[in-house]
N, C-alpha and C positions, 0 to 999 in steps of 0.2 A: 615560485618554481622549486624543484627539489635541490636539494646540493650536494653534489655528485664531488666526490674526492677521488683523482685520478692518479694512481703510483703508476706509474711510467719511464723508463731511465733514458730513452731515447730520447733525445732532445724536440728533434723533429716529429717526431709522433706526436710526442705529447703536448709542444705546443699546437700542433694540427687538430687535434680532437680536440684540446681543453677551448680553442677557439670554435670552433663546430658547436660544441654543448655550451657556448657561452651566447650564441648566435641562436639558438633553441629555445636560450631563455634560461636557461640553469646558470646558477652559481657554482664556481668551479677553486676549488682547490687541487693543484697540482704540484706533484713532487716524484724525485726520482731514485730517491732508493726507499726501501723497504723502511729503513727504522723512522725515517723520516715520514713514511707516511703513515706509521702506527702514532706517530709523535699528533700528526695530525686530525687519525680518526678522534683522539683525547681531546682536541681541541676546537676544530671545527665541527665536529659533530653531525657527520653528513648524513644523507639520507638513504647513502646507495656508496657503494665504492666500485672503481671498473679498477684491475689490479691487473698488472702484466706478470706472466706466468714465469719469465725468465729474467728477473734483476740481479745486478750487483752485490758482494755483501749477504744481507738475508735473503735467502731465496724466497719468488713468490709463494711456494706452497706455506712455506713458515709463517708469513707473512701472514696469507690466509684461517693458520689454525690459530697463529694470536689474535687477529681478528674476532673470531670464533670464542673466543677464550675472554676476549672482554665484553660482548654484543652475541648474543647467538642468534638474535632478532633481525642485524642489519645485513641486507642486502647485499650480498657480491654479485659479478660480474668477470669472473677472470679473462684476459686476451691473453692468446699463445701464437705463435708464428709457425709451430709445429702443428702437424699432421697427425703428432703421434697416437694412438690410442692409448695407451699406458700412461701418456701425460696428464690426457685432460679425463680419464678416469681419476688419476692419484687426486689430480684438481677440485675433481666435483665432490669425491668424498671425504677432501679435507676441508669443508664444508661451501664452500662454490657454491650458487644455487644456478646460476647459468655461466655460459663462455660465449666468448666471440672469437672468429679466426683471424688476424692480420694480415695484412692491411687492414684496419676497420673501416668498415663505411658506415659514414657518419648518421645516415638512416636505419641502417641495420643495429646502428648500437641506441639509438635511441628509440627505436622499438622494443627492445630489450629493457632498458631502462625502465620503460612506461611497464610491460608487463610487470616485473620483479616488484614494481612499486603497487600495481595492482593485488598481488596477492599477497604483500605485505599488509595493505589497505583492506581486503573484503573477504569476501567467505562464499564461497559457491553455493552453501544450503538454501534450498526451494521453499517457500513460505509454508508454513505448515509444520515444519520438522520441528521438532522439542528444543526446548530452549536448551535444555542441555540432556546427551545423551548417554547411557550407561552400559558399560562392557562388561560386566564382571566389575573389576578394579578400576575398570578404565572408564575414565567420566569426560566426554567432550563436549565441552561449552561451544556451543555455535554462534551464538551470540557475543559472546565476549571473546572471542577466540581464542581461548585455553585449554588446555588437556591436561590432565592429572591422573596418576597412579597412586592408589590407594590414600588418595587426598594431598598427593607429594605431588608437586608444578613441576611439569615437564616443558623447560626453552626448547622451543623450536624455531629453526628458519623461517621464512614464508614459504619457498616452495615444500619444506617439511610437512609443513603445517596444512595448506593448500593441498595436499596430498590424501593427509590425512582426513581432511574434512568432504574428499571428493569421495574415495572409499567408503568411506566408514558410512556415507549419506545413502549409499544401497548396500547394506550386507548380503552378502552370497553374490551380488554381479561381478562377473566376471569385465575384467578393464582390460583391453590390450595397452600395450603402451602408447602406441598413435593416439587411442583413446586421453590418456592419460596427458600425455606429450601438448593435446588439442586445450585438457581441462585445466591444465595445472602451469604450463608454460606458454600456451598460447603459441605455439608451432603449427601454425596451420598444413605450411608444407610438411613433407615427410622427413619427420626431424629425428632427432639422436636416442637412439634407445638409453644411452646410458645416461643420459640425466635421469631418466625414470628409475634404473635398476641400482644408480651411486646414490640416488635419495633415498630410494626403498632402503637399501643398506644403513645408512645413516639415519633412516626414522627408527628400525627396528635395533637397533643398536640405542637410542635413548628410551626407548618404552619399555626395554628391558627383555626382546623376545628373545628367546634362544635361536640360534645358529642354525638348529633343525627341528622341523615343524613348528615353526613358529606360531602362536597361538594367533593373532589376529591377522597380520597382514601373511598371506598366504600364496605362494608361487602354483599360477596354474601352469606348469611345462608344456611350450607351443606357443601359449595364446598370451600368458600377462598374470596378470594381480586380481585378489579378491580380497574384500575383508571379509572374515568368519562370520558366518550367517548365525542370529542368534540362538 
């Protein structure tokens, strides 16, 4: 089963969930401040991290971008106990690929779990598509699940990545976000716009598009996202 690293500073919480996901079946490494749990991802090497938005000492967001900064591959999961909008945008774009709200229940976070590990794992392209596709500069391996700029490897997330290989598999269709939210996060209910538009940001920010009109991933105003028709 995968092994989930949980930074948590509440005592009670996080023995409550680290026993929950040990009862799931997952290996569980827990701890409760930030440096302690970067101390961690070095060591146990987990498969997924669930990080609390608000610790002690290093705050989660830092927490997060060092995360980021050593793995641009591994899977977060941030918990917050706020409501706030402003939080878990700063969250998802310092590189979060999903959140949960607190309380967590224990089924809601291991549904989470299971997707983020899914689109770590596969690749939504339809049998038939080219084993690797070409944009101009930009060349996405479907098969191997890489992307590259002018032959330069671009680290993506999963949901980054997942994203990109959703798009990019119909140039010119138009995606709303629910669309998106359904293919790439597995949100069946009607879920959070801003995981779609804090990852858009942060894929177009490593592929190197500009700020305005961006060349590939492209804002349709109203409706959602396209990628450039070729």
């Amino acid at each position: 089963m995968p092994r989930v690293l949980l930074i948590e500073d509440d005592r009670a919480v996080r023995e409550g969930v680290a026993l929950a996901l040990r009862r799931q079946g997952h290996e569980v490494a827990a701890e409760a401040t930030g440096e302690h749990g970067l101390e961690r991802v070095r060591s146990f090497r987990p498969d997924v991290v669930v990080l609390d938005l608000m610790l002690p000492g290093l705050p989660g967001l830092d927490v997060c971008r060092e995360i980021r900064a050593l793995d641009q591959t591994l899977p977060i999961i941030m918990a917050t106990a706020r409501g706030d909008d402003e939080d878990i945008v700063v969250g998802l774009e310092a590189g979060a690929d999903d959140y949960v709200v607190k309380p967590v229940q224990a089924r809601v976070l291991q549904a989470r779990i299971r997707a983020v590990l899914r689109r770590a794992g596969g690749s939504p392209g339809e049998p038939g598509i080219p084993k690797i596709d070409t944009y101009g500069e930009l060349a996405v391996d479907r098969a191997g699940l890489s992307v590259a700029r002018d032959g330069v490897p671009i680290a993506l997330a999963p949901s980054e990545l997942r994203l990109l290989l959703t798009l990019s598999a119909s140039p010119g269709q138009v995606f709303s976000r629910q669309q998106l939210l359904e293919a790439v996060w597995e949100h069946s209910y009607h879920g959070d716009a801003r995981l779609v538009d804090a990852c858009v940001k942060r894929l177009r920010a490593k592929m190197g598009e500009p700020s305005r009109e961006p060349r590939w991933i492209q804002t349709v105003r109203g409706f959602g996202y396209r990628f450039a028709a070729r």
